[in-house]
Backbone of each chain as ProteinMPNN parsed JSONL, in Angstrom:
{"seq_chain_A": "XXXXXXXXXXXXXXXXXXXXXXXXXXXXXXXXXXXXXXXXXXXXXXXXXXXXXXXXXXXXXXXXXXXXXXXXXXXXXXXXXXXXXXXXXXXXXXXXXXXXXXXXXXXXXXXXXXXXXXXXXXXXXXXXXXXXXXXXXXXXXXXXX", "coords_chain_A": {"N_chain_A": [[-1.874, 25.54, 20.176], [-0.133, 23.356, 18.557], [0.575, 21.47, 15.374], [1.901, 17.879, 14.81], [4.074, 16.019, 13.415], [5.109, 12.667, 14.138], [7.944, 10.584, 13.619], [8.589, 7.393, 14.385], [11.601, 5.154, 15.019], [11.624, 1.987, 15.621], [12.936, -0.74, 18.214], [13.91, -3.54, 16.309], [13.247, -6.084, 17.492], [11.013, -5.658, 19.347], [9.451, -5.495, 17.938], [7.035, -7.297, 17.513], [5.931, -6.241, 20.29], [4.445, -4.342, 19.861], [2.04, -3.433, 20.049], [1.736, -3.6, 23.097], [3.731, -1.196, 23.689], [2.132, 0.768, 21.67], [0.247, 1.508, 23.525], [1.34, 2.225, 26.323], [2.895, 4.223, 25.227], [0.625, 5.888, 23.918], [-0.891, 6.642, 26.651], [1.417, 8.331, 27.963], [1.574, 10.2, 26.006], [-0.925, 11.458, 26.229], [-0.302, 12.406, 28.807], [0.912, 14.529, 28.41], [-0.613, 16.64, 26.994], [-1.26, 15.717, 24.121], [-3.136, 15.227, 21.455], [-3.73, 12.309, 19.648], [-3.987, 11.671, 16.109], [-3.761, 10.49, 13.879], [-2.624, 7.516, 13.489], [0.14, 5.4, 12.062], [1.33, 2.707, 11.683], [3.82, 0.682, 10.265], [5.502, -0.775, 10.112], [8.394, -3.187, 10.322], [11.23, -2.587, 8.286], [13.753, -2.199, 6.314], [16.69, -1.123, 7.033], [18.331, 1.965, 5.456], [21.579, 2.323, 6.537], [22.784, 0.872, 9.184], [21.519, 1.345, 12.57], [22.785, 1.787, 15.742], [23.355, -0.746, 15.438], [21.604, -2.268, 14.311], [19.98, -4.105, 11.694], [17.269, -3.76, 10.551], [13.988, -1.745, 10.982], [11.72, -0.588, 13.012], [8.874, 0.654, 11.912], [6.851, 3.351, 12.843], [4.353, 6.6, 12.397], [3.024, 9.139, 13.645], [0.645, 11.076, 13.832], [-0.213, 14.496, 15.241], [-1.819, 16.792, 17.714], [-0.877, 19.321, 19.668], [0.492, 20.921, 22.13], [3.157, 23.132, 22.358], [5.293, 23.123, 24.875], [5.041, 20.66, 25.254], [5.982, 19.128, 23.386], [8.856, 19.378, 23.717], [8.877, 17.915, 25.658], [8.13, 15.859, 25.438], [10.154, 15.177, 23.029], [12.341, 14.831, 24.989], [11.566, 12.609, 26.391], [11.723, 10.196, 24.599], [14.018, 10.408, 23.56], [15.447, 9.172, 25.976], [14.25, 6.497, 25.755], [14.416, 3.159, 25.529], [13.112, 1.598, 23.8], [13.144, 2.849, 21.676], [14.777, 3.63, 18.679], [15.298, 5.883, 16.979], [14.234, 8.919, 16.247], [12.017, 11.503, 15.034], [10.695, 14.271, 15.082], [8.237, 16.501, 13.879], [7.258, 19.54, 13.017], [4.385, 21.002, 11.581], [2.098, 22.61, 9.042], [-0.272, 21.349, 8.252], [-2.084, 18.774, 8.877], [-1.225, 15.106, 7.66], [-3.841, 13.323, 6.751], [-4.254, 11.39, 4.978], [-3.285, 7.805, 3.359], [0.103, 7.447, 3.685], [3.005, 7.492, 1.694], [5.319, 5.554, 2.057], [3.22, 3.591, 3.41], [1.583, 2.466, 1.917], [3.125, 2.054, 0.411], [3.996, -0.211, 2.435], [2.166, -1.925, 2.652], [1.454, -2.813, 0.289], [4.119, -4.775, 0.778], [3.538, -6.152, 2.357], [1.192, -7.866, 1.192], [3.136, -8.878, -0.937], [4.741, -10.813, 0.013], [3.188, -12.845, 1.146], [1.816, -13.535, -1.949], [3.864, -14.511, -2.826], [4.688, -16.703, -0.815], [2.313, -18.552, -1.01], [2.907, -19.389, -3.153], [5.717, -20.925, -3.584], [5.615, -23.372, -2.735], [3.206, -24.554, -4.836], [4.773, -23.82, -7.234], [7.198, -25.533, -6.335], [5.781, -28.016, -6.483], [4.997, -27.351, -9.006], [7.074, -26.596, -10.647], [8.294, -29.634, -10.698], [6.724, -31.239, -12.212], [6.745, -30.109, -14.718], [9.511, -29.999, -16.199], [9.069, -32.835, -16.487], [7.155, -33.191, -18.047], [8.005, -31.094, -20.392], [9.998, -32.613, -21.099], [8.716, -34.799, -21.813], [7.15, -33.93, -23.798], [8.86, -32.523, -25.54], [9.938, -34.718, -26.687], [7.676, -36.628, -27.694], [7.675, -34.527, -29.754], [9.639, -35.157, -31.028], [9.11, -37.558, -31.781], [6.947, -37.451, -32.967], [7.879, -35.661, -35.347]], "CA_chain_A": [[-1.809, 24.162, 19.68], [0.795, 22.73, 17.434], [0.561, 19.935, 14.507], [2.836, 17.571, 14.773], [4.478, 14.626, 12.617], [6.136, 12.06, 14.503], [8.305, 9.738, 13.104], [9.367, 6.684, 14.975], [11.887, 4.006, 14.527], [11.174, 1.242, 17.375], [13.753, -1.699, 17.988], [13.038, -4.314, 15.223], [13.012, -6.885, 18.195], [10.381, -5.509, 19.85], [7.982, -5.37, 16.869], [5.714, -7.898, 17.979], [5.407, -5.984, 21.451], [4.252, -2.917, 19.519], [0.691, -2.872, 21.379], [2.398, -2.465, 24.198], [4.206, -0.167, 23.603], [1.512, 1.756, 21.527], [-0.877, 1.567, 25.257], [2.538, 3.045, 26.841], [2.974, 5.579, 24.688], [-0.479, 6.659, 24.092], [-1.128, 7.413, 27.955], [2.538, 9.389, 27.627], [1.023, 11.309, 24.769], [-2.451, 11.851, 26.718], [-0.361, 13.399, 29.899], [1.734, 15.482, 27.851], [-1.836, 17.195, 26.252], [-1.103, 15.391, 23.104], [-3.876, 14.493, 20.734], [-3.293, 11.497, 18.165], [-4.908, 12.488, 15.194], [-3.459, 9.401, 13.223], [-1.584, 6.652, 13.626], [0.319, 4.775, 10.738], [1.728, 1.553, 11.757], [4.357, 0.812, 9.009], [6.099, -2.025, 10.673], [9.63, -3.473, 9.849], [11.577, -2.07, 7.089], [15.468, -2.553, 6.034], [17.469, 0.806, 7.432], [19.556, 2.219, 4.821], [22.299, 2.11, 7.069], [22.35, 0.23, 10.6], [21.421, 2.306, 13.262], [22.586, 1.112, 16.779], [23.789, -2.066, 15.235], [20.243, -2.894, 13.799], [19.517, -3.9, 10.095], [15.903, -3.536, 10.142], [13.738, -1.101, 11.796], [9.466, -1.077, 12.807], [8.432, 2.391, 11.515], [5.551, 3.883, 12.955], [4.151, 7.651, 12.095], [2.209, 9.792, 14.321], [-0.076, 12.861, 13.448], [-0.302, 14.741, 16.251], [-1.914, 17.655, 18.033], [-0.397, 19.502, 21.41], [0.881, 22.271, 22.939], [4.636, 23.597, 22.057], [5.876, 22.753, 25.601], [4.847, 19.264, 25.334], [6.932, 18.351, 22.196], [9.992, 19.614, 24.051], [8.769, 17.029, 27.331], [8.739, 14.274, 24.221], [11.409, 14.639, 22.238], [13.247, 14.211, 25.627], [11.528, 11.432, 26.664], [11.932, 9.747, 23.473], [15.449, 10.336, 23.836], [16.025, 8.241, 26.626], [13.473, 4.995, 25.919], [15.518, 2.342, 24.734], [12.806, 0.768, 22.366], [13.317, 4.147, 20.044], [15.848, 3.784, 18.316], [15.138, 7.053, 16.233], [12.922, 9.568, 16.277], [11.74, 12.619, 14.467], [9.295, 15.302, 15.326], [8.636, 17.786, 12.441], [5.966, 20.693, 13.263], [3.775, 20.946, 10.303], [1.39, 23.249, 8.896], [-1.616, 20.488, 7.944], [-1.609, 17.241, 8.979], [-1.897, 14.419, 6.232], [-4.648, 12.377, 7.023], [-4.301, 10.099, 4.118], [-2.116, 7.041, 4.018], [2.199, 8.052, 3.298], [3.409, 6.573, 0.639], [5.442, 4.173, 2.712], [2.418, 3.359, 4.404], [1.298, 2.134, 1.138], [4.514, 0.745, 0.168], [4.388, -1.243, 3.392], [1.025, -2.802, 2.359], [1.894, -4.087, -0.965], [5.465, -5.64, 0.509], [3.122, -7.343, 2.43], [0.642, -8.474, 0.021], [3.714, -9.689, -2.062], [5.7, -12.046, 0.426], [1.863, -13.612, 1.266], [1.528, -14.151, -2.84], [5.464, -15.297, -2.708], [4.731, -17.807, 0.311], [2.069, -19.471, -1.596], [3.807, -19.477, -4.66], [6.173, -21.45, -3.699], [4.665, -24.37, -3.248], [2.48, -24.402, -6.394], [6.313, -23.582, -7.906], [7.582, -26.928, -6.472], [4.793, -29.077, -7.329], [4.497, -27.337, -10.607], [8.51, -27.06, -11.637], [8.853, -30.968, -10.613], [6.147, -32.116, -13.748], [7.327, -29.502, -15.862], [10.5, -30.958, -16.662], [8.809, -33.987, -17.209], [6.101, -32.47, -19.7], [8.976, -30.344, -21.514], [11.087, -33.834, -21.674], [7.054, -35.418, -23.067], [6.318, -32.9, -25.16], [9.992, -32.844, -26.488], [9.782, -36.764, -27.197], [6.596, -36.755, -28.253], [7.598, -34.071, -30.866], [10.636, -35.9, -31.9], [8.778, -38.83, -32.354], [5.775, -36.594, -33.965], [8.727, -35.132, -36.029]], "C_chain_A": [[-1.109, 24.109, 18.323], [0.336, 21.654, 16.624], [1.886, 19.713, 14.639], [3.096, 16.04, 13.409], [5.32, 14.109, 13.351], [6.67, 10.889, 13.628], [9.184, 8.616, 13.685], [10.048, 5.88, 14.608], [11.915, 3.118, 15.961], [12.483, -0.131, 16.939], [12.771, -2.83, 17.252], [12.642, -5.263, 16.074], [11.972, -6.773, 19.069], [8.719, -5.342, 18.975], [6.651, -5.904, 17.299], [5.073, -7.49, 19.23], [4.794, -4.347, 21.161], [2.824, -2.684, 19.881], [1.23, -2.563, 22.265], [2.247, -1.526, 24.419], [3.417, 0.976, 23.115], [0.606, 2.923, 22.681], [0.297, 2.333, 25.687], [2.171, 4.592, 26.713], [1.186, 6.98, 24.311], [-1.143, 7.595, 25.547], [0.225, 8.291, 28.033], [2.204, 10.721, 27.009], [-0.196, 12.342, 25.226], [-1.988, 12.572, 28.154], [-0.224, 14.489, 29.548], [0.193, 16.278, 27.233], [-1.884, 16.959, 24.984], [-2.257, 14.702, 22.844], [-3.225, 13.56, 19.856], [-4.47, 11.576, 17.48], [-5.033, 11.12, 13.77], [-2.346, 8.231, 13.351], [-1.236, 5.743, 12.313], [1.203, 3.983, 11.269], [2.299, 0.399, 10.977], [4.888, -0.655, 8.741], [7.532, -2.446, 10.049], [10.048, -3.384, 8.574], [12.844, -2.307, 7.327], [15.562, -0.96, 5.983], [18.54, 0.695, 5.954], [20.909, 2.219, 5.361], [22.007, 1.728, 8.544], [22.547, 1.382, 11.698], [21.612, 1.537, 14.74], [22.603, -0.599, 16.54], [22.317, -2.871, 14.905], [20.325, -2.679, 12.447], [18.391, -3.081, 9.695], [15.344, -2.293, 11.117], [12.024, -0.941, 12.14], [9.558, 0.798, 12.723], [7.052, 2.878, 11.984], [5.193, 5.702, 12.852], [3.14, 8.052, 12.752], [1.636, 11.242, 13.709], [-0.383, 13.243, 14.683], [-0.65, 16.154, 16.565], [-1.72, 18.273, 19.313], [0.038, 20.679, 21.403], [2.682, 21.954, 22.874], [5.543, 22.95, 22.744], [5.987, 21.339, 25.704], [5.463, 18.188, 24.822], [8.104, 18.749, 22.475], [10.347, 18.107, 24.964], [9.373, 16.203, 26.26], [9.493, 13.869, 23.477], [12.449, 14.055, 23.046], [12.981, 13.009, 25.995], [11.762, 10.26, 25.559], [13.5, 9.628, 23.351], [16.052, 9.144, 24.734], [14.894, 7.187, 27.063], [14.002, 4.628, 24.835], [14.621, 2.035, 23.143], [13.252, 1.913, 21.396], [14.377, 4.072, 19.85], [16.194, 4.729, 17.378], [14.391, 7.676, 16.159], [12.876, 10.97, 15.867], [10.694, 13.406, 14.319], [9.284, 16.55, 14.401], [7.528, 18.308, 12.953], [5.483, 20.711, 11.694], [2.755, 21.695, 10.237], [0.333, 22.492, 8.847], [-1.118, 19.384, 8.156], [-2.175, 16.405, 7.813], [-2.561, 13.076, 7.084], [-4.954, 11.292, 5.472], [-3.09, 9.259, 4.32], [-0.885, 7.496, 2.893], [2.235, 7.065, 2.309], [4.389, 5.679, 1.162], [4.796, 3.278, 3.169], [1.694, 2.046, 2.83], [2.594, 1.172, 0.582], [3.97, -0.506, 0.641], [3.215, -2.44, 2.943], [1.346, -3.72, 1.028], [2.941, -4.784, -0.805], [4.613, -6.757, 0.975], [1.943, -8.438, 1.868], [1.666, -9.774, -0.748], [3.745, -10.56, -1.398], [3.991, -13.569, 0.975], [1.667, -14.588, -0.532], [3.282, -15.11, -3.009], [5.158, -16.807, -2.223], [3.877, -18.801, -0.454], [2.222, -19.892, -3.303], [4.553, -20.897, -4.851], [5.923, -23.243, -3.645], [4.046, -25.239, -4.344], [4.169, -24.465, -7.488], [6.612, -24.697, -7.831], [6.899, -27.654, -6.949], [4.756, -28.703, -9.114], [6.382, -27.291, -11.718], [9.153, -28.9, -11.797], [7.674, -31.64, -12.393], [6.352, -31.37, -14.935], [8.693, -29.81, -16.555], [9.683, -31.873, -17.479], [7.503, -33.732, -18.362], [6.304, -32.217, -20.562], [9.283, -31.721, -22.016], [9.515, -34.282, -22.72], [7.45, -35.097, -24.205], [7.573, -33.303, -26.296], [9.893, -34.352, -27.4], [8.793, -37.186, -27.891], [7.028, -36.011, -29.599], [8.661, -34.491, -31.754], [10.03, -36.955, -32.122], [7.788, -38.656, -33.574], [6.809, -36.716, -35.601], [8.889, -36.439, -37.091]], "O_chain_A": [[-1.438, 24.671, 17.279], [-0.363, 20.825, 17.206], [2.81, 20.526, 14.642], [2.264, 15.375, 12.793], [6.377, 14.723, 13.493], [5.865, 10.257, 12.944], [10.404, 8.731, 13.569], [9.537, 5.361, 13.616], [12.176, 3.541, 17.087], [12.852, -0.423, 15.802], [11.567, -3.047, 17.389], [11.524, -5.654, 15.74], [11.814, -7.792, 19.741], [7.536, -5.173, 19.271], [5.572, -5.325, 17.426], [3.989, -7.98, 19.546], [4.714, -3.433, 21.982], [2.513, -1.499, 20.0], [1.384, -1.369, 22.518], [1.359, -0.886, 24.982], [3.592, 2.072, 23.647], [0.391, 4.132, 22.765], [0.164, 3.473, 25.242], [1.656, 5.513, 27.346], [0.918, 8.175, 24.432], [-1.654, 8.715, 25.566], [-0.188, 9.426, 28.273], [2.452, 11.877, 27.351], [-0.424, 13.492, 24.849], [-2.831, 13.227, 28.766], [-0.856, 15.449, 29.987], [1.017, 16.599, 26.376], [-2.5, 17.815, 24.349], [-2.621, 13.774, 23.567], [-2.192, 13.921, 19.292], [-5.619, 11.568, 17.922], [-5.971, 10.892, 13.006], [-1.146, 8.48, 13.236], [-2.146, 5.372, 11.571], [2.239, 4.627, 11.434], [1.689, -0.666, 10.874], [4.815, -1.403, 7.766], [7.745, -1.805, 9.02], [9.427, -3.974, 7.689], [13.188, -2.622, 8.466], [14.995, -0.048, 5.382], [19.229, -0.24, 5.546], [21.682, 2.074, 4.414], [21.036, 2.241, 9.101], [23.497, 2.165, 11.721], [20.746, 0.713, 15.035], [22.052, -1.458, 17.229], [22.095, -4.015, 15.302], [20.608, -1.605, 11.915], [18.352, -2.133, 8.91], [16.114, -1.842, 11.965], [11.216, -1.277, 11.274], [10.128, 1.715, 13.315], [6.121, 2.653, 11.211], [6.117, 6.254, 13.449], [2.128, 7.378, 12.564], [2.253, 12.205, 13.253], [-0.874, 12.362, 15.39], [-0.011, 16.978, 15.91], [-2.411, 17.788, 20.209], [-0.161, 21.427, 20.446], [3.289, 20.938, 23.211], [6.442, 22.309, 22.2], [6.983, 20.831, 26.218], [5.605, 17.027, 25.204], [8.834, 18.591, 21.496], [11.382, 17.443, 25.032], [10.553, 15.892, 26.096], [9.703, 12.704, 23.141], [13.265, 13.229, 22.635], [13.898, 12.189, 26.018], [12.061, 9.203, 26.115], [14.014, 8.566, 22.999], [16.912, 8.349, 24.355], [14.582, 6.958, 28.231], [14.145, 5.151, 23.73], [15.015, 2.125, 21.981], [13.73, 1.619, 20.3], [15.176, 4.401, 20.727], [17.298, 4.608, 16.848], [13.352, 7.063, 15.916], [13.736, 11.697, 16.365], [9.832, 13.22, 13.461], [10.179, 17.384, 14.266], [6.711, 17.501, 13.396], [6.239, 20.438, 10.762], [2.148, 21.727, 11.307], [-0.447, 22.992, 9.657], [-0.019, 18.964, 7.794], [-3.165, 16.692, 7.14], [-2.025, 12.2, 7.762], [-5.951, 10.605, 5.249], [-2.135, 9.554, 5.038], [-0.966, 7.777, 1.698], [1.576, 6.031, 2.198], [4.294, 4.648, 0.496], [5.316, 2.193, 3.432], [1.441, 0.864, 3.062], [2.795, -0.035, 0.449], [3.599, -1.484, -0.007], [3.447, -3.649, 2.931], [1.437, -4.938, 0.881], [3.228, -5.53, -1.741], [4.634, -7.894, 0.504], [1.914, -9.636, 2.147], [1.377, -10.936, -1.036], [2.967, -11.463, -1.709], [4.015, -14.798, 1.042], [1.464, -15.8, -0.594], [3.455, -16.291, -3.31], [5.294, -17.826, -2.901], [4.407, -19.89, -0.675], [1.661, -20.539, -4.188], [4.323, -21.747, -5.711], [6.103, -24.065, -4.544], [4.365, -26.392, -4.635], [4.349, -25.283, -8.391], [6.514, -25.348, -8.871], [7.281, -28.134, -8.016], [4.572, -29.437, -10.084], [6.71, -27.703, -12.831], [10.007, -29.346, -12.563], [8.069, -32.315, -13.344], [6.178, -31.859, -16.051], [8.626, -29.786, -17.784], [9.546, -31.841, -18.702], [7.271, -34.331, -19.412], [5.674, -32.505, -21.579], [8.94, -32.063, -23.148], [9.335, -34.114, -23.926], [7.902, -35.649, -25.208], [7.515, -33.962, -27.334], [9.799, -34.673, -28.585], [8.948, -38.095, -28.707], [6.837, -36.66, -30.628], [8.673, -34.278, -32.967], [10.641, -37.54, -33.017], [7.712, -39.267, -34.639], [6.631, -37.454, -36.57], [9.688, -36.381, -38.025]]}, "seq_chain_B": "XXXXXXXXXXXXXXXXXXXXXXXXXXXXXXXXXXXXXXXXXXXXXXXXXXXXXXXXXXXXXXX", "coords_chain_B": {"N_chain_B": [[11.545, 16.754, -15.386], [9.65, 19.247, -15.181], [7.845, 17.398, -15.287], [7.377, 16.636, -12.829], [6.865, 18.518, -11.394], [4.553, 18.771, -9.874], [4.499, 16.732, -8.338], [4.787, 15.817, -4.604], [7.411, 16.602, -2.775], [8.26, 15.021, -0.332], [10.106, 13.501, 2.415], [8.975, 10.863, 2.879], [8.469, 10.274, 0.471], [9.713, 8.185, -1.115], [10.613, 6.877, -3.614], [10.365, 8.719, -5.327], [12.037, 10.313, -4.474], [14.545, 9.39, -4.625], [15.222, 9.457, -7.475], [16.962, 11.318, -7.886], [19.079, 11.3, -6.155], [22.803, 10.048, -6.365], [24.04, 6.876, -7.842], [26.079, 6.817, -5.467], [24.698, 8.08, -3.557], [24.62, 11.087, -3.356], [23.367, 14.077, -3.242], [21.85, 15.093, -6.711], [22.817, 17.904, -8.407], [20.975, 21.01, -9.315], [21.542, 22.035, -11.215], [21.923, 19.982, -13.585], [19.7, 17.978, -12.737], [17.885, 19.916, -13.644], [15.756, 21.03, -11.657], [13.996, 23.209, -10.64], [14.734, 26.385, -8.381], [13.194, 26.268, -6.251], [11.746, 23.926, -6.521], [14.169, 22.395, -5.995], [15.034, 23.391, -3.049], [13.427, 22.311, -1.814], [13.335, 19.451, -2.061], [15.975, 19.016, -1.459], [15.333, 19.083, 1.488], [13.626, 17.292, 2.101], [15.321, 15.092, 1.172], [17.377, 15.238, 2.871], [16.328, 14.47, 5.236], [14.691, 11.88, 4.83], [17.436, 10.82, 4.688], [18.397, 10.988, 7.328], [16.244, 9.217, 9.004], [17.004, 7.012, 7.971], [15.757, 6.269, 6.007], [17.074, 6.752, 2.995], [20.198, 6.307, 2.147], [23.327, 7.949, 3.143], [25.717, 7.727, 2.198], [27.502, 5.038, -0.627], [28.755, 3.401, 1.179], [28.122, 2.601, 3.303], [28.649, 1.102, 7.142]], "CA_chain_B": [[11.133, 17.885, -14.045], [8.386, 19.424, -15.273], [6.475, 16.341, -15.484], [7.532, 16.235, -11.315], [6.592, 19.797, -10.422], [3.412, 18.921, -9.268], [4.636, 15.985, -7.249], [5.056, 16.257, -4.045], [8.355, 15.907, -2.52], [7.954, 14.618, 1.014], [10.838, 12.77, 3.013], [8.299, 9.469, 2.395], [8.184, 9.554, -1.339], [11.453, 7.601, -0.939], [10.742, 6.571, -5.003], [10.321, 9.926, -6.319], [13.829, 11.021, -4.357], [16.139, 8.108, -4.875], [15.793, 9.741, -8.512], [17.219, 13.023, -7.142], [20.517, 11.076, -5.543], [23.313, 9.325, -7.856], [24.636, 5.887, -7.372], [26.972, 6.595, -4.114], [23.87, 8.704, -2.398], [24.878, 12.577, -3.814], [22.22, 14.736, -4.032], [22.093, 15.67, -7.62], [22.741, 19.324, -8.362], [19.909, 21.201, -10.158], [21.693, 22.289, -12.826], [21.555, 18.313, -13.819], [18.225, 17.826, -12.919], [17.045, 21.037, -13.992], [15.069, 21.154, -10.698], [13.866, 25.078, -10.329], [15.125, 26.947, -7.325], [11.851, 26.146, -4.816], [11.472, 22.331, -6.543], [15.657, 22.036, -5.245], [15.309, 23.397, -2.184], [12.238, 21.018, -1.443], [13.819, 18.325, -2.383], [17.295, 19.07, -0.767], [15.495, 18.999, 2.011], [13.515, 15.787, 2.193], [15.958, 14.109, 1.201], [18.211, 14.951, 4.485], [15.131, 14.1, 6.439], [14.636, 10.513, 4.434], [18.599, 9.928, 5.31], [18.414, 10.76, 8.842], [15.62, 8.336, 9.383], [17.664, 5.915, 7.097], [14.968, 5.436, 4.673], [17.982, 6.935, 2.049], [21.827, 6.26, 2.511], [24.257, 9.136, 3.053], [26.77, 6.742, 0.718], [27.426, 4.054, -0.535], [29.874, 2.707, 1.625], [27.907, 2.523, 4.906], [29.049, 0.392, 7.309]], "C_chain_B": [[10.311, 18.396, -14.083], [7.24, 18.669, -14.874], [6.654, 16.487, -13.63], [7.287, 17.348, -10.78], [5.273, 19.75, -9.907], [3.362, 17.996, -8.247], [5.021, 16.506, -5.93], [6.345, 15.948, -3.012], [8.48, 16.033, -1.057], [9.086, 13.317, 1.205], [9.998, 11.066, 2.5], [8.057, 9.312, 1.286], [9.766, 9.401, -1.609], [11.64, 7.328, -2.742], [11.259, 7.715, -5.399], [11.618, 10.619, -5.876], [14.732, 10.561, -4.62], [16.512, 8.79, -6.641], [16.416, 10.998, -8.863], [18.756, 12.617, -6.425], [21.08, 10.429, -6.459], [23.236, 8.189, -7.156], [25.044, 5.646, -5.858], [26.22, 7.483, -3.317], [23.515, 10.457, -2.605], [23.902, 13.022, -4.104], [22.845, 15.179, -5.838], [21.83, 17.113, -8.24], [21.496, 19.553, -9.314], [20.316, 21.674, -11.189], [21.886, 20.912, -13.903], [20.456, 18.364, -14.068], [17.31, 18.491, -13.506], [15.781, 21.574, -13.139], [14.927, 22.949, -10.705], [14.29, 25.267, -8.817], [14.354, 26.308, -6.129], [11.79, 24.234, -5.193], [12.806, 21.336, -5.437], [15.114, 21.841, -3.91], [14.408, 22.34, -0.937], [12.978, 20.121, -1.125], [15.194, 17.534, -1.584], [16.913, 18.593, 0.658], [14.526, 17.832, 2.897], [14.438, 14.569, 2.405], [16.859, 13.792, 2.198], [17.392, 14.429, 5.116], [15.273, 12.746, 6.143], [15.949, 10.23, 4.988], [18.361, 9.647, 6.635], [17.429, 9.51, 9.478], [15.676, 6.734, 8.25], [16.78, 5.604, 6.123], [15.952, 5.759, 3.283], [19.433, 6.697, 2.413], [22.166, 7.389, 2.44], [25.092, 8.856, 2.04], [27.02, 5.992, 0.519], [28.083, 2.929, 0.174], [29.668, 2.79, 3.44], [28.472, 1.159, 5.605], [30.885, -0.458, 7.277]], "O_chain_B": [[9.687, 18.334, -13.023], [6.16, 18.987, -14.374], [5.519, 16.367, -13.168], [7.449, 17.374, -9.56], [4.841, 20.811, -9.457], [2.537, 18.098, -7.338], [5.582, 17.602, -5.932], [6.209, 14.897, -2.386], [8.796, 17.12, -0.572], [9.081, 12.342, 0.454], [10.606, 10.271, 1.783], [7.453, 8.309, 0.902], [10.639, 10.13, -2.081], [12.755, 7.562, -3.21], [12.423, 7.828, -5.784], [12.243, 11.362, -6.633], [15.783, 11.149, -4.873], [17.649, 8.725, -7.108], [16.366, 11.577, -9.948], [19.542, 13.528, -6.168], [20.404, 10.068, -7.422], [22.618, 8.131, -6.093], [24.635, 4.734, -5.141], [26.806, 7.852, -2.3], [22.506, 11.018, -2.18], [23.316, 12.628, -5.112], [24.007, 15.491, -6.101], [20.682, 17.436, -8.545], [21.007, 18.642, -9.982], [19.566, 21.794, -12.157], [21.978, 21.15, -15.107], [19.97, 18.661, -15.159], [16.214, 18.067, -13.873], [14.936, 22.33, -13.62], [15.888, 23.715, -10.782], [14.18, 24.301, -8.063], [14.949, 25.883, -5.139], [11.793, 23.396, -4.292], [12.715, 20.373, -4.675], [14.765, 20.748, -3.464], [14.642, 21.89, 0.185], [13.319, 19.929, 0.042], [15.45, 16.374, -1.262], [17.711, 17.858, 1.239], [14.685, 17.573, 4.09], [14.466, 13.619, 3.187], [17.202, 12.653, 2.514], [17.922, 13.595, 5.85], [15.923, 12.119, 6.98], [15.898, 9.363, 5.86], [18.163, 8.536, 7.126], [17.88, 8.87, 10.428], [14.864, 5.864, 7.936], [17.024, 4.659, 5.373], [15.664, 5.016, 2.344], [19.603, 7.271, 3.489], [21.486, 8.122, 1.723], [25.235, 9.606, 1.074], [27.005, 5.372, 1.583], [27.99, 1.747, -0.156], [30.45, 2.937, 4.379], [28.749, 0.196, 4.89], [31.031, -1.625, 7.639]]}, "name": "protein", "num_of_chains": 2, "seq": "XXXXXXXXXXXXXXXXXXXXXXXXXXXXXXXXXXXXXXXXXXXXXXXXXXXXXXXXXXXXXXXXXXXXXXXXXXXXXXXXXXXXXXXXXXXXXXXXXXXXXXXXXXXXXXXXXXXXXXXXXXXXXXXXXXXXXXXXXXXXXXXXXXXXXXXXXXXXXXXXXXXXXXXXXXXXXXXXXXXXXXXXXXXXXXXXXXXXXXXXXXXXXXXX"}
């Protein structure tokens, strides 16, 4: 028995079908004698360069335990299923059972665009009487003045 | 570099490598960085890993 690290990139268009696909792949994983040990579910990220004519990409990370022959079966099958649009199997001495520092990334992007979303809002309502407060205040202090 | 020899340089610490490539993507040699022999070769080889799975550019002129 091998450790493994997988590293998937899944079509960004299929993101939202990534249960699915996880159910799929998990019975795949469970013929092959593959344990999952962790799953990290990263989700859509901007590719440094487009891969297969895609900007974005859903990232998911597997920890994994199996047998040698098994990660030969999967890299091929992985090869030819469309949703992957990249994929990287690294053998590893210890698996990291804490969360990746993308994994963490991924959590605070989405934290932000949540404090963003209701931002904006609060932003319009609050840049439309600010003007007119500055202009006040101004007027008021020239008149103060 | 010192202060970074205890970090750990893993394809996913996309921060801690981007400061390891220049501008147009180049790894930066260790006689620059002053990276030690074993911190380099670490590093060298994350950072192919991070490209290949695009989390780093090869250069700047992808596309």
């Amino acid at each position: 028995m091998n450790n493994y690290e997988l590293t998937l990139i899944l079509n960004p268009d299929l993101s939202s079908k990534f249960d699915d696909f996880e159910s799929k792949f998990s019975k795949v994983l469970a013929d092959i004698g593959f344990e999952t040990k962790r799953l990290e579910n990263i989700g859509r990220r901007q590719l440094a360069y487009s891969i297969l004519n895609h900007n974005k990409g859903h990232y998911v990370i597997y920890q994994l335990e199996g047998p040698a022959e098994g990660a030969v079966e999967l890299e091929t099958k992985l090869k030819y299923d469309t949703a992957v649009i990249r994929s990287l199997m690294l053998k590893v001495d210890a698996l990291s059972l804490e969360d990746s520092v993308l994994m963490i990334e991924s959590r605070e992007a989405k934290k932000a665009p949540e404090e963003i979303k209701v931002t904006p809002p609060k932003g319009k309502v609050a840049e439309e009487p600010k003007p007119k407060e500055d202009a006040a205040e101004d007027t008021n202090t020239t008149e103060t003045e | 570099m010192s202060q970074d020899a205890k970090k750990n340089f893993n394809y996913k610490n996309i921060d801690l490598l981007k400061r390891y490539i220049t501008e147009t993507g180049k790894i930066i040699p260790a006689r620059v960085s002053n990276a030690s022999a074993a911190e380099q070769r670490k590093l060298t080889k994350s950072i192919k890993i991070a490209r290949f799975l695009a989390l780093l550019p090869y250069t700047d002129s992808h596309r």
